[in-house]
C-alpha positions as CSV (number, residue, x, y, z in Angstrom):
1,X,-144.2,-19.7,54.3
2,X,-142.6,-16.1,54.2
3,X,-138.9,-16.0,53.2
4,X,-136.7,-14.5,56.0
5,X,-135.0,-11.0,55.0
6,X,-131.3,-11.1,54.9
7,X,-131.2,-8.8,58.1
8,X,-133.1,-12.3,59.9
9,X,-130.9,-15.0,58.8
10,X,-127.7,-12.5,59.5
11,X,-129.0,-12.4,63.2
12,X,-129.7,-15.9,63.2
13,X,-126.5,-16.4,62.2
14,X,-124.5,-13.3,64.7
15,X,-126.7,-15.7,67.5
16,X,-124.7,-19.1,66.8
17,X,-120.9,-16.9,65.9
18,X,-121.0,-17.1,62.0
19,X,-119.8,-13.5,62.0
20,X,-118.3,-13.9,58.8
21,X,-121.8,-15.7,56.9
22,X,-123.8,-13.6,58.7
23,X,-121.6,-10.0,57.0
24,X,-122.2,-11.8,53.5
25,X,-125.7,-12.0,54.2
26,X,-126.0,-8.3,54.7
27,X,-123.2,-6.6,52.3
28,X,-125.9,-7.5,49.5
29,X,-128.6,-5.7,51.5
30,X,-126.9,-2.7,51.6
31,X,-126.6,-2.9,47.9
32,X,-129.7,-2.4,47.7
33,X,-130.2,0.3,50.4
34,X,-127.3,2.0,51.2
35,X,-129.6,3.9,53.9
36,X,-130.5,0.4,56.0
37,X,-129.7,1.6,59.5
38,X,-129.9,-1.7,61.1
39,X,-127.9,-3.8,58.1
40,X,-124.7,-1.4,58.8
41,X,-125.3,-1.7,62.8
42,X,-125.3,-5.8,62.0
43,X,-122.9,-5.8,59.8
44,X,-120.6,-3.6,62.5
45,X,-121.0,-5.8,65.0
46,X,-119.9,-8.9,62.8
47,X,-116.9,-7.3,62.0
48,X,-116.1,-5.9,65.4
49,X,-116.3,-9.7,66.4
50,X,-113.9,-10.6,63.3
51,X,-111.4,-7.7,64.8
52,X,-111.9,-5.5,61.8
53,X,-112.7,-2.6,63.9
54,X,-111.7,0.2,61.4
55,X,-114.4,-1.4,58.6
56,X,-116.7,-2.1,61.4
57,X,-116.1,1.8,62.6
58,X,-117.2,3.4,59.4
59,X,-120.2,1.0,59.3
60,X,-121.5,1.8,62.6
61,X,-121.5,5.7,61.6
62,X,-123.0,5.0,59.0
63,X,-125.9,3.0,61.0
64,X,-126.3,6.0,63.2
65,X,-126.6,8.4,60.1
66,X,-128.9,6.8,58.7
67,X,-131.1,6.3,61.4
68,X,-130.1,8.6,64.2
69,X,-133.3,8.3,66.4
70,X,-132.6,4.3,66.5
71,X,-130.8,3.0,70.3
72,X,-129.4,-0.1,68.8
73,X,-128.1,2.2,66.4
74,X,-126.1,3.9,68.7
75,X,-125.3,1.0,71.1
76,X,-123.8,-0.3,68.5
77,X,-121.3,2.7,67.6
78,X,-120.3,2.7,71.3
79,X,-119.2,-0.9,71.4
80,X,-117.1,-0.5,68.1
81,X,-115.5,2.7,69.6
82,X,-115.2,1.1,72.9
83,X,-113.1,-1.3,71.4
84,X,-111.2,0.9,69.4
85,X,-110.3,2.4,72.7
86,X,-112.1,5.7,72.7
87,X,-114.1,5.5,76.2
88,X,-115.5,9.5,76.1
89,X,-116.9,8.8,72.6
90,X,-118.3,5.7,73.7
91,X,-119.9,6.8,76.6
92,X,-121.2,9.6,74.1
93,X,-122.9,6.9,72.4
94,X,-123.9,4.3,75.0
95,X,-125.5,7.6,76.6
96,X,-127.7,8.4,73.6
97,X,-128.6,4.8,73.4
98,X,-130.0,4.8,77.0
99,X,-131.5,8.3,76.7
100,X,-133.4,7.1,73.4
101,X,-134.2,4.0,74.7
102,X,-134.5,3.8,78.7
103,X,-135.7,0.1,79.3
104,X,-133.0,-0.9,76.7
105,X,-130.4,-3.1,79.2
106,X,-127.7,-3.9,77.5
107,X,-126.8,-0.6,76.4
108,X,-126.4,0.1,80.1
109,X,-124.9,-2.5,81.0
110,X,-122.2,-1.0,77.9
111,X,-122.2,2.3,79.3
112,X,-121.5,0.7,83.1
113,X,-118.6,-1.0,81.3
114,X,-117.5,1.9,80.1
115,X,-117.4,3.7,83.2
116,X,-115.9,0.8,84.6
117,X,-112.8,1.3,82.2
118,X,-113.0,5.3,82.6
119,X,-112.4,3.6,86.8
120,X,-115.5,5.7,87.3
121,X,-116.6,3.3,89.9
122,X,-119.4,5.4,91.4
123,X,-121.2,5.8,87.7
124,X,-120.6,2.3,86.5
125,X,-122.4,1.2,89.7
126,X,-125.1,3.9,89.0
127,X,-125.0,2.7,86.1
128,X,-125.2,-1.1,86.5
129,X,-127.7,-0.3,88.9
130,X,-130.0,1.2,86.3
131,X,-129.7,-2.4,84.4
132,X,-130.3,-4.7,86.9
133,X,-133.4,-2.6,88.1
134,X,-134.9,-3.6,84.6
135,X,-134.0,-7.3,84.4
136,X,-132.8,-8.7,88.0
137,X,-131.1,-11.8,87.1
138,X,-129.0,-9.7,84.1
139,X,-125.1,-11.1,84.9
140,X,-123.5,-8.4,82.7
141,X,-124.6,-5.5,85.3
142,X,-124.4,-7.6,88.5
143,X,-120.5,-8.6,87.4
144,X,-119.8,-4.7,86.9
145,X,-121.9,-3.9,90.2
146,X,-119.8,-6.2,92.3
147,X,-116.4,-5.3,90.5
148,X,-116.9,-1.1,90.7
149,X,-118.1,-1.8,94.6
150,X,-115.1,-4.4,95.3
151,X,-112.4,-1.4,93.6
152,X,-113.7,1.4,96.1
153,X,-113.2,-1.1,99.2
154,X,-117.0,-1.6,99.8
155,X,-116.3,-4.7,100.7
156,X,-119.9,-5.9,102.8
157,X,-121.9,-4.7,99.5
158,X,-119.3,-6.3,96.8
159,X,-119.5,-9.6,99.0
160,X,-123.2,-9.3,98.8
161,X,-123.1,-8.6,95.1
162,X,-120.4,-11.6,94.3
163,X,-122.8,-14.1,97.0
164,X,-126.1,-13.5,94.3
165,X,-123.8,-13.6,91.1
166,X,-122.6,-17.0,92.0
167,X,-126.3,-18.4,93.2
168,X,-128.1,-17.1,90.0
169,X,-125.1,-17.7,87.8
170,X,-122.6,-20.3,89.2
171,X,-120.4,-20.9,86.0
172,X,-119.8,-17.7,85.3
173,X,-115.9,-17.3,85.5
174,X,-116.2,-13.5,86.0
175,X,-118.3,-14.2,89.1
176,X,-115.4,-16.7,90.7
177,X,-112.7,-14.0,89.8
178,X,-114.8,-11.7,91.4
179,X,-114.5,-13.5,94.4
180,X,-110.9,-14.7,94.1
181,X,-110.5,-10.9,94.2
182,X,-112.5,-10.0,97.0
183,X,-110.7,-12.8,99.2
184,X,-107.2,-11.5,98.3
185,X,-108.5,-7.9,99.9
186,X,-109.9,-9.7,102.7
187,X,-106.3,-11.2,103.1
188,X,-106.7,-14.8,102.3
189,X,-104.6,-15.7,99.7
190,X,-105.2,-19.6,100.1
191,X,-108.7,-19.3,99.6
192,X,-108.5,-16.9,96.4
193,X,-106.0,-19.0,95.0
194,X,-109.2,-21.5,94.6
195,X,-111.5,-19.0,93.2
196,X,-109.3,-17.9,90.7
197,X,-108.5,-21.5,89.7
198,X,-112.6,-22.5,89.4
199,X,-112.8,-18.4,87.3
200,X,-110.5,-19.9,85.2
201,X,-111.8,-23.3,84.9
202,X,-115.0,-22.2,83.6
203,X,-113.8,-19.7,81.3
204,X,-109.6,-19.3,80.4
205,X,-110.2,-15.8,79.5
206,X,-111.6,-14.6,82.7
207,X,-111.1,-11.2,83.2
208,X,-108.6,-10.3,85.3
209,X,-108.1,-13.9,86.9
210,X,-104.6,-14.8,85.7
211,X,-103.5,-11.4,87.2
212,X,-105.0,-12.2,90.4
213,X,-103.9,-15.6,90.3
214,X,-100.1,-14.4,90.1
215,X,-101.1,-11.6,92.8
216,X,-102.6,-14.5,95.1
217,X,-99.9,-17.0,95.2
218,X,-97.4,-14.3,95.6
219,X,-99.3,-13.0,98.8
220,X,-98.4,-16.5,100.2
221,X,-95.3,-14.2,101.2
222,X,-95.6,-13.1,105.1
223,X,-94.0,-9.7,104.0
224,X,-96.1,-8.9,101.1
225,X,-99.1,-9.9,102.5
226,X,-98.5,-7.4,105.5
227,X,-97.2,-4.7,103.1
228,X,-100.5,-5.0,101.1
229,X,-102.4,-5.3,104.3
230,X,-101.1,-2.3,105.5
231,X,-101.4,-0.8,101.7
232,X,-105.4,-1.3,100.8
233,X,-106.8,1.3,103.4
234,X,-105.1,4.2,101.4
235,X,-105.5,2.6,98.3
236,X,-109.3,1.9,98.7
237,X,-109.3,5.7,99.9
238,X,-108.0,7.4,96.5
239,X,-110.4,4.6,94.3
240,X,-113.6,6.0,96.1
241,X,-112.4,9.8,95.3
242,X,-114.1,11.1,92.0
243,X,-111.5,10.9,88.8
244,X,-110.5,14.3,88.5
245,X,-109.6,14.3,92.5
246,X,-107.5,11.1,92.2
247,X,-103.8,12.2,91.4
248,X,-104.5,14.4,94.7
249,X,-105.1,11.5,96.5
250,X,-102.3,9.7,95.3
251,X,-99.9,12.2,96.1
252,X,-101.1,12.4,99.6
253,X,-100.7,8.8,99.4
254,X,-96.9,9.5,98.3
255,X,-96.2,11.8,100.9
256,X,-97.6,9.8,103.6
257,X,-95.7,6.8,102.8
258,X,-92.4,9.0,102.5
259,X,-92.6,10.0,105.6
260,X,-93.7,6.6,107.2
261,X,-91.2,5.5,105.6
262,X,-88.7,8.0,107.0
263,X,-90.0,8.0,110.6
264,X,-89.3,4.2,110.6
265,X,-86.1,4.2,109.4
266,X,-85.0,7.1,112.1
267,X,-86.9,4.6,114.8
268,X,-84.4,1.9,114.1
269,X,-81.5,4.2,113.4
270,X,-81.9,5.4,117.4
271,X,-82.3,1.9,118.6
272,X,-79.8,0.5,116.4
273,X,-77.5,3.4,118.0
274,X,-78.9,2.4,122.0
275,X,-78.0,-1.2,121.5
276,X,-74.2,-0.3,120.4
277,X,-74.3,3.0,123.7
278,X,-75.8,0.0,125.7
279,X,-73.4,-2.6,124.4
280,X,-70.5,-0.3,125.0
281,X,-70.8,-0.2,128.7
């Protein structure tokens, strides 16, 4: 029986979390071949998982220097980045992954994150779309499909999106946040409540479920529900505007809801001032 490399028993042990076995397997590899392309994109990944993200940084240029034409390679280098925060380097990367290899989905499903984080909702659906056109039933892309759709207020296609996320993957906690979200739009802050409670359930770390718990229970409130149901329209308006033409829409927003503002409080300054002229005679 052939021995398994140490590049095979460090993915076999990346698979079940031994991050930090699976980094001693490979540190010896690279020893011995300083130029091993896939042992410095491993050994990245294991220590992005271990939160040593400057180590895992130099190892994943390193990867892509040594083997430039490789897409894990690259997918790699734009999750390190990603989480080191730099999105336009990442999508740099996550773009070369796809380009070099097209049918590879998780690096689009990486790049439709990273749009989703750029709140370039219109690309990380494009995007996500890409993904799930290769593999169907992939949850990563569907999640970011439902979430980019839900943010620019399309709120038919998101429901449609959150309705097969939840049939092909019921306990996924993303999915149930999804729909906690979607339900707090829809203005039913009862039934969210719910959703973001089972999210949250299944998985504690659910993103963005505590925050839409705390926005849920506190739309309970007659006033801030109305507020926020009179809010979303123009809200929903800016997030489906490309990037560059949001401030724009945000101070349209502004000046609009000055002068609502305004015009309301001169509305009840005149009848305040006809109930005292009629109250007076």
């Amino acid at each position: 029986m052939a021995t398994a490399s140490p590049t095979d028993r460090a993915r076999a042990l990346y698979r079940m979390g031994r991050y930090d076995l699976a980094a001693a397997e490979l540190v010896p590899a690279l020893a011995d071949d300083p130029d091993y392309g896939d042992a410095h994109a491993l050994l990245a990944l294991c220590l992005e998982n271990q939160g040593k993200l400057v180590e895992a940084e130099r190892h994943a240029n390193a990867a892509v220097a040594a083997w430039p034409e490789d897409a894990f390679c690259h997918y790699v280098r734009a999750s390190v980045v990603k989480a080191r925060g730099n999105a336009r380097q990442a999508a740099a990367s996550a773009r070369e992954a796809v380009k070099l290899s097209p049918e590879f989905v998780a690096a689009w499903h990486l790049l439709s994150m990273i749009r989703l984080d750029q709140k370039d909702w219109r690309a990380a659906v494009a995007c996500a779309g890409e993904g799930l056109a290769l593999a169907p039933d992939d949850e990563g892309c569907a999640t970011v499909r439902a979430a980019a759709l839900l943010e620019m207020g399309y709120y038919d296609q998101a429901n449609d999106s959150i309705e097969r996320l939840l049939v092909r993957h019921p306990e996924s906690g993303a999915a149930h946040a999804l729909r906690g979200w979607y339900l707090l739009d829809r203005n039913d802050p009862h039934a969210a409540i719910a959703a973001f409670h089972e999210g949250l359930r299944l998985n504690p770390t659910a993103s963005g479920a505590h925050g839409g718990l705390r926005q849920a229970k506190s739309s309970r409130n007659l006033v801030l529900r109305s507020y926020r149901r009179l809010e979303r329209p123009f809200t929903k308006w800016i997030q489906r505007l490309p990037p560059y033409a949001r401030p724009l829409g945000a101070l349209v927003y502004a000046v609009l809801y000055v002068g609502l503002v305004w015009l309301g409080s001169t509305i009840m300054i005149f009848i305040f001032l006809g109930l005292v002229v009629l109250t007076g005679l």
